[in-house]
C-alpha positions in Angstrom: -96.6 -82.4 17.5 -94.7 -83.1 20.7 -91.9 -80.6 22.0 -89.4 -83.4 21.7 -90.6 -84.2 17.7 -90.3 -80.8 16.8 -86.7 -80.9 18.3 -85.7 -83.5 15.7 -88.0 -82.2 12.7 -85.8 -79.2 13.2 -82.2 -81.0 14.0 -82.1 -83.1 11.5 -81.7 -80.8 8.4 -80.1 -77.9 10.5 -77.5 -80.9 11.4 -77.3 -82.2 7.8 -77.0 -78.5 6.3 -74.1 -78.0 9.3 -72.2 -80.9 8.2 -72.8 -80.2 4.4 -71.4 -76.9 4.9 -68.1 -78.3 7.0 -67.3 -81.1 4.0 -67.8 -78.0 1.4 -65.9 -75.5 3.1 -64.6 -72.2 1.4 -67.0 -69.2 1.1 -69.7 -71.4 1.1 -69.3 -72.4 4.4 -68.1 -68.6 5.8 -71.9 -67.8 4.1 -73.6 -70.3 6.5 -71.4 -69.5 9.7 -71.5 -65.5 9.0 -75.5 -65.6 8.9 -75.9 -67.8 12.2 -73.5 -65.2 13.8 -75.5 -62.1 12.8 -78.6 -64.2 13.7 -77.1 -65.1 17.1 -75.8 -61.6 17.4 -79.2 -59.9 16.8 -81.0 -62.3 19.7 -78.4 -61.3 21.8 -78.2 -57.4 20.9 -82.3 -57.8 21.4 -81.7 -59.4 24.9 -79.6 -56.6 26.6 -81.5 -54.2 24.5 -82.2 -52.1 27.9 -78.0 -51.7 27.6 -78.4 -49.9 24.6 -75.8 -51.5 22.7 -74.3 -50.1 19.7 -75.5 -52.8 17.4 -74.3 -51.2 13.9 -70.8 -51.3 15.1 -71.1 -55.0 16.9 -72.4 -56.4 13.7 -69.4 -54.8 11.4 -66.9 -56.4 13.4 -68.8 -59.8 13.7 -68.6 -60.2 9.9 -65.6 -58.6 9.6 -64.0 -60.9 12.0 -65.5 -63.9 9.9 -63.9 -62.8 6.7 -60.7 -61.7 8.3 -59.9 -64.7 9.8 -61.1 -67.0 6.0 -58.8 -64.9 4.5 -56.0 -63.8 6.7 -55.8 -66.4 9.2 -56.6 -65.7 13.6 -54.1 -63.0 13.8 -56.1 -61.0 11.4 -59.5 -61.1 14.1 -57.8 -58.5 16.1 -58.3 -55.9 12.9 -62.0 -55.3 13.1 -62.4 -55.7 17.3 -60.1 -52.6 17.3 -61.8 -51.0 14.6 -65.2 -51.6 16.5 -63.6 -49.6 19.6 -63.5 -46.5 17.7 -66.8 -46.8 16.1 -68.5 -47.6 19.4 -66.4 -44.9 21.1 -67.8 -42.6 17.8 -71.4 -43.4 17.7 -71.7 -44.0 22.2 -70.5 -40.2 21.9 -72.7 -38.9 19.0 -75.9 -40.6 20.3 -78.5 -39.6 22.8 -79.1 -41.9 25.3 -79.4 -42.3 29.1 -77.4 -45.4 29.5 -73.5 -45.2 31.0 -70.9 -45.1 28.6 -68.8 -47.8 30.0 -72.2 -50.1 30.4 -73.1 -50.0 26.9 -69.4 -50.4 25.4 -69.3 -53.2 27.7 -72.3 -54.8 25.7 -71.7 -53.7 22.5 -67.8 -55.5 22.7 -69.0 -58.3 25.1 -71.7 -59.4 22.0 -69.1 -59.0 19.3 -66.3 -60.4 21.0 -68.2 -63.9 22.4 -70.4 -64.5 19.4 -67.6 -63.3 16.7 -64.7 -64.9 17.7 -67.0 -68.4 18.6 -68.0 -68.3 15.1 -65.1 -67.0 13.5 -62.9 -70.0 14.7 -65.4 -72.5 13.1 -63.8 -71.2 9.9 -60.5 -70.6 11.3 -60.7 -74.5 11.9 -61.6 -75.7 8.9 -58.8 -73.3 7.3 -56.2 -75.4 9.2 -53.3 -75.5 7.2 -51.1 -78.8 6.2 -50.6 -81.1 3.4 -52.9 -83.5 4.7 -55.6 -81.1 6.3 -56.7 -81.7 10.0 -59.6 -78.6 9.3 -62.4 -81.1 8.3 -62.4 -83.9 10.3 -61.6 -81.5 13.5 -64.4 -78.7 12.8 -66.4 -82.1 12.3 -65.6 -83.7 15.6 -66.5 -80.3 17.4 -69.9 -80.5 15.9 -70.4 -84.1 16.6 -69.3 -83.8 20.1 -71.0 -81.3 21.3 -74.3 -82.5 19.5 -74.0 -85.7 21.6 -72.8 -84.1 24.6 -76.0 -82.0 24.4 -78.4 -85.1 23.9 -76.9 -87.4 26.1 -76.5 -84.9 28.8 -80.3 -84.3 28.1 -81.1 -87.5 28.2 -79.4 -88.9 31.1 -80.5 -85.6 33.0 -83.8 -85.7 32.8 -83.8 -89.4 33.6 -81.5 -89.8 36.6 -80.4 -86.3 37.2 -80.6 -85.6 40.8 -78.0 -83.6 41.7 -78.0 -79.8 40.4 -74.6 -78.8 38.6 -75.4 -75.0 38.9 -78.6 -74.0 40.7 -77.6 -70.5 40.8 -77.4 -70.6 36.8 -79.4 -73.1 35.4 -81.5 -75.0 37.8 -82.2 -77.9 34.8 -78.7 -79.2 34.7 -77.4 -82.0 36.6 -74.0 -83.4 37.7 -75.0 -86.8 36.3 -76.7 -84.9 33.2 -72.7 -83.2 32.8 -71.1 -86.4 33.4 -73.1 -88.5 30.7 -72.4 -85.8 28.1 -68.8 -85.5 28.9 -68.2 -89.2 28.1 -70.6 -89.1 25.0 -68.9 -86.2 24.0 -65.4 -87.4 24.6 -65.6 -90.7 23.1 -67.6 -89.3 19.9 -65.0 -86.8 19.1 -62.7 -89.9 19.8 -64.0 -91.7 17.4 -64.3 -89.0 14.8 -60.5 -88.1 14.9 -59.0 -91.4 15.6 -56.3 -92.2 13.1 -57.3 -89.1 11.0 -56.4 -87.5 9.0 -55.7 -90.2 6.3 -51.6 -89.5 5.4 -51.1 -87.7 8.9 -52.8 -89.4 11.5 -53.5 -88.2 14.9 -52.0 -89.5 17.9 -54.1 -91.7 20.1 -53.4 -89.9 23.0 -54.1 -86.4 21.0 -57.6 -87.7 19.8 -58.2 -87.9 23.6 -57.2 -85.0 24.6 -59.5 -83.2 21.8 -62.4 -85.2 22.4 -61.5 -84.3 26.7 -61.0 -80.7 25.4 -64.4 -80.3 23.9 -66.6 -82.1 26.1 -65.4 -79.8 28.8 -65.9 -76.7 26.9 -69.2 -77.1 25.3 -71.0 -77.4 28.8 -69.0 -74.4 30.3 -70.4 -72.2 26.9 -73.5 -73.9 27.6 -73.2 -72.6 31.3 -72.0 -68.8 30.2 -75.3 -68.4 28.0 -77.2 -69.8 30.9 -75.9 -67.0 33.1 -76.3 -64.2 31.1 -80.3 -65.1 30.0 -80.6 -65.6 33.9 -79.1 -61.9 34.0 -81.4 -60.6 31.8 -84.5 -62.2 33.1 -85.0 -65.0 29.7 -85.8 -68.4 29.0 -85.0 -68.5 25.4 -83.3 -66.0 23.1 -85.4 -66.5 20.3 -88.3 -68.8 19.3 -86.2 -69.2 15.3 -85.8 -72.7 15.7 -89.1 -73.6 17.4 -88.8 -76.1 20.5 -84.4 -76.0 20.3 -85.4 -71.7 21.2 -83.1 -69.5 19.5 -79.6 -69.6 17.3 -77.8 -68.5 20.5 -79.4 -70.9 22.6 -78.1 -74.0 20.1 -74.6 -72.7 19.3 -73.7 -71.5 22.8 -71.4 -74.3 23.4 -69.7 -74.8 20.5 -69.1 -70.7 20.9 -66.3 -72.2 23.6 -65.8 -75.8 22.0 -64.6 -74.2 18.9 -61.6 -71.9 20.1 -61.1 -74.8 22.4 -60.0 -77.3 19.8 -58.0 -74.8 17.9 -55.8 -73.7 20.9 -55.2 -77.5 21.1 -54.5 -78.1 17.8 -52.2 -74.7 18.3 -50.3 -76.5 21.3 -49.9 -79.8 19.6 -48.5 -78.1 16.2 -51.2 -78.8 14.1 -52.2 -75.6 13.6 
């Protein structure tokens, strides 16, 4: 089987179980995000292993964070990043190990704090509040647009890219690679949100500036992963979901998109 068939024999249901889980919502969909962000997590924590980060404590606030927010609301995130200070300043004192104190703090926080709070405010959107509900259709448009950002910005890269984005970071992208997926990305989030939801309809102008607000972001989380597995010497954080590499490497820009769309949703009063 080709690289690029094994890419769709995995999408395909991962996408359809994604968007199954979004239309569901509820503890149903906390369950599916909370076990991509310990997966995630774990690639990462196995990454920067030579950092020695306090995994135990990383992985309690991660989950924590998930819940907090599904019940609580964003505010409540804040809760378990502060209690993961003291446990990682607790367990970084008890333990033996010949790393700097301030390096392996910095992982154990820099893991939880990227990966949880990405995850955390795919709930957090679909929690949206209002008569009406925005949380669906939004949380859906985030995962829309950045799945065709990510093809067409594959697509068009590897066809006419010529002209590197980031050589430093990821010598594969392209500026016309970036370019194609911010238009596919725009216009399908566009599209998704335009005159939705049904009863309280989005603005024209505001669907744009969602659908500008995640295309942007998705390539910049794409970019951040990029620069850290560069870092660390990596190609792939895991080899979970065969040719796509690992859950890290495919949620790495909606890790970005997702807080992205809330804050705008924040701004606009919809949140």
């Amino acid at each position: 089987m080709s690289n690029l068939a094994s890419r769709i024999v995995i999408a395909v249901p991962l996408g359809a179980a994604a968007i199954y889980a979004v239309l569901q919502g509820g503890w149903l969909l906390v369950a599916v995000v909370a076990v991509a962000a310990v997966i995630a997590l774990h690639e990462f924590y196995a990454m920067v292993r030579d950092l020695r980060p306090l995994v135990p404590a990383g992985f309690a606030a991660v989950l924590a964070s998930i819940v907090a927010v599904h019940q609580g609301g964003v505010a409540w995130v804040a809760g378990p990043l502060v209690a993961m200070l003291v446990l990682s300043f607790w367990l970084s004192a008890v333990a033996e190990v010949r790393q700097p104190a301030v390096v392996q703090l910095g992982a154990t926080a820099f893991g939880a704090v990227w990966i949880g709070l990405g995850f955390a405010f795919l709930v957090a959107l679909r929690d949206l509040p209002g008569q009406h509900g925005l949380g669906k259709e939004l949380l859906l448009a985030v995962l829309l647009g950045v799945w065709a950002s990510d093809v067409a910005g594959y697509a068009i890269g590897r066809l006419f890219g010529r002209r590197l984005l980031a050589a430093e970071i990821s010598p594969a992208k392209t500026i016309e690679g970036f370019l194609a997926g911010l238009v596919a990305g725009t216009a399908t989030v566009f599209f998704t949100l335009y005159r939705e939801p049904h009863g309280d309809p989005l603005s024209t102008l505001h669907a744009l500036e969602f659908g500008v607000a995640i295309a942007l972001a998705a390539p910049v989380g794409d970019l951040l992963e990029s620069y850290v597995k560069r870092d660390m010497g990596v190609k792939d954080t895991g080899r979970l979901l065969g040719g796509h590499g690992g859950m890290l490497d495919r949620s790495d820009a909606i890790l970005l998109a997702a807080p992205a769309a809330y804050f705008l949703a924040l701004a606009i009063g919809r949140a």
